[in-house]
N, C-alpha and C positions, 0 to 999 in steps of 0.2 A: 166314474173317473172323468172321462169327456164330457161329462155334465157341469163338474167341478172344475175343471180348465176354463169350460165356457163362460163359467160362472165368475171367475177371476177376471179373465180378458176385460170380460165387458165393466168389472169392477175399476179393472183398470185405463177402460176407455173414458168411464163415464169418469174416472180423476184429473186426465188428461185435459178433458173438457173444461174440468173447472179448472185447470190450473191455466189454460189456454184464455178462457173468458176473464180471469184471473188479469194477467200478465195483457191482454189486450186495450181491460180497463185501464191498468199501471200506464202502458202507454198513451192511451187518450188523455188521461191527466198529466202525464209529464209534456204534452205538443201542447194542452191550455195553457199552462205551467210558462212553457218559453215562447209563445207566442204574446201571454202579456207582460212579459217580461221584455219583448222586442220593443212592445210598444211604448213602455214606459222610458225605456233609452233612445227612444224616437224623438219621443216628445221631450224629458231633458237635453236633449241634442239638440233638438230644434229651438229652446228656451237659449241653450247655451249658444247657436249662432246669431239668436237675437241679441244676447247680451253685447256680443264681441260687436257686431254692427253697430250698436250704440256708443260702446265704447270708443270705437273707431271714430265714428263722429264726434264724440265729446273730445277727443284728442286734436281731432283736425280746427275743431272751434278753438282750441286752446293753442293750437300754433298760428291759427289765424289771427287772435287775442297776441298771442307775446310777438310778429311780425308787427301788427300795427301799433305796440307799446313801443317798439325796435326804432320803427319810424316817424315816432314821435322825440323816441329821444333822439334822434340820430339829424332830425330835421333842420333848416336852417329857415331865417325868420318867413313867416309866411305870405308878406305881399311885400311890395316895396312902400306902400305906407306908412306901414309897420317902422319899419326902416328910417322913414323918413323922419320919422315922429320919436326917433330914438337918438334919433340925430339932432333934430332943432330940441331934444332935452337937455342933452350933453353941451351943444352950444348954450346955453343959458347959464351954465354954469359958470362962475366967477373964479372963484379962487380954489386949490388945492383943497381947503376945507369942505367947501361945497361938494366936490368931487367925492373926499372919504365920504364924508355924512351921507350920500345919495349912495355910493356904494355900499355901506353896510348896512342900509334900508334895502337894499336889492340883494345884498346875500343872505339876510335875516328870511328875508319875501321867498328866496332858492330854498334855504333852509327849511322855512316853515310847509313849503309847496312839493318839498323831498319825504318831511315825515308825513306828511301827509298820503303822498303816493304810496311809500310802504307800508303805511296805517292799511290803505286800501288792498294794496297786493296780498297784507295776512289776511285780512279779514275774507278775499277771495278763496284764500287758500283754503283757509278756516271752513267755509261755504262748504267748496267743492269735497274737501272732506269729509262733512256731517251728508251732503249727497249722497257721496259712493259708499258710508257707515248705511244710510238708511234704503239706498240702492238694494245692498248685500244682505243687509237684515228682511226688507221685503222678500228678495228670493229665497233667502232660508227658510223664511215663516212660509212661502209659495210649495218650498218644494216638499217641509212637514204636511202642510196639508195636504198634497196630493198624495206623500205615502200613506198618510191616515187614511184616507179616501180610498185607495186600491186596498188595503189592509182590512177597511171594514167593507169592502165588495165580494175582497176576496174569500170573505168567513162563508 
C-alpha cells in the first residue's frame, strides 16, 4: 500500500512537472507575443510622429503661401515709377472716350489676370490633393507591407 501511494505521488509529481514546463512555455510565448507587438506600435508611432511633423510643415508652407498671396493682394503700387508711369498714361488721355476705351482694356486685363489666379489656386489645390491621396496610399501600401512582413516572420 505505501508502495502504491508512493507510486501515485511521484505520478503525480512527475504531472505537475509537465504541466509546469507546460504553462512556463505558454508564458515565454505570450512575453514574445507582447514584446513584438510593443515594437510594431513603436514603430507605427514613430511613422505616425513623422507623419504629423510633415504635415505640420506642409501646413506652415501653406500659411506662409496664403500670407504672401494676402500681401500681394493687399499691396499698393510697388515703386514710385510704377506710379509715375500710370500717371503720364492717364495724362495722355484726351477725351472721356479715351478714358472708357483704356479702362475697359484694364478691367478685361483684371478680369483675365483674376481667372487666371483662380485657374492657378484650383489647380494648387487639385496638386496638394492628389499629394496627400498619394501621401495616404503610400502609408497604407507601407503599413500592409510591414504587416505581411511581421505575419510571414511570425509563422
Amino acid at each position: 500500500m505505501s508502495q502504491e501511494l508512493t507510486q501515485q505521488w511521484l505520478a503525480e509529481i512527475q504531472t505537475l512537472r509537465q504541466q509546469l514546463a507546460q504553462l512556463e512555455s505558454d508564458r515565454d510565448s505570450g512575453w514574445e507575443s507582447a514584446e513584438k507587438w510593443r515594437q510594431l506600435y513603436n514603430t507605427e508611432a514613430e511613422q505616425r510622429r513623422t507623419d504629423a511633423q510633415m504635415s505640420q510643415v506642409a501646413i506652415a508652407d501653406l500659411k506662409a503661401e496664403i500670407q504672401k498671396l494676402k500681401g500681394i493682394e493687399d499691396a499698393t503700387l510697388p515703386d514710385s515709377t510704377t506710379a509715375t508711369a500710370i500717371q503720364q498714361e492717364i495724362a495722355q488721355l484726351q477725351s472721356p472716350e479715351e478714358l472708357k476705351a483704356k479702362l475697359t482694356v484694364v478691367m478685361k486685363e483684371r478680369d483675365r489676370l483674376l481667372q487666371a489666379l483662380k485657374t492657378e489656386q484650383d489647380n494648387h489645390a487639385q496638386t496638394r490633393n492628389n499629394l496627400t491621396t498619394a501621401l495616404g496610399d503610400a502609408i497604407d501600401s507601407l503599413t500592409r507591407e510591414r504587416a505581411a512582413g511581421e505575419g510571414e516572420s511570425g509563422r
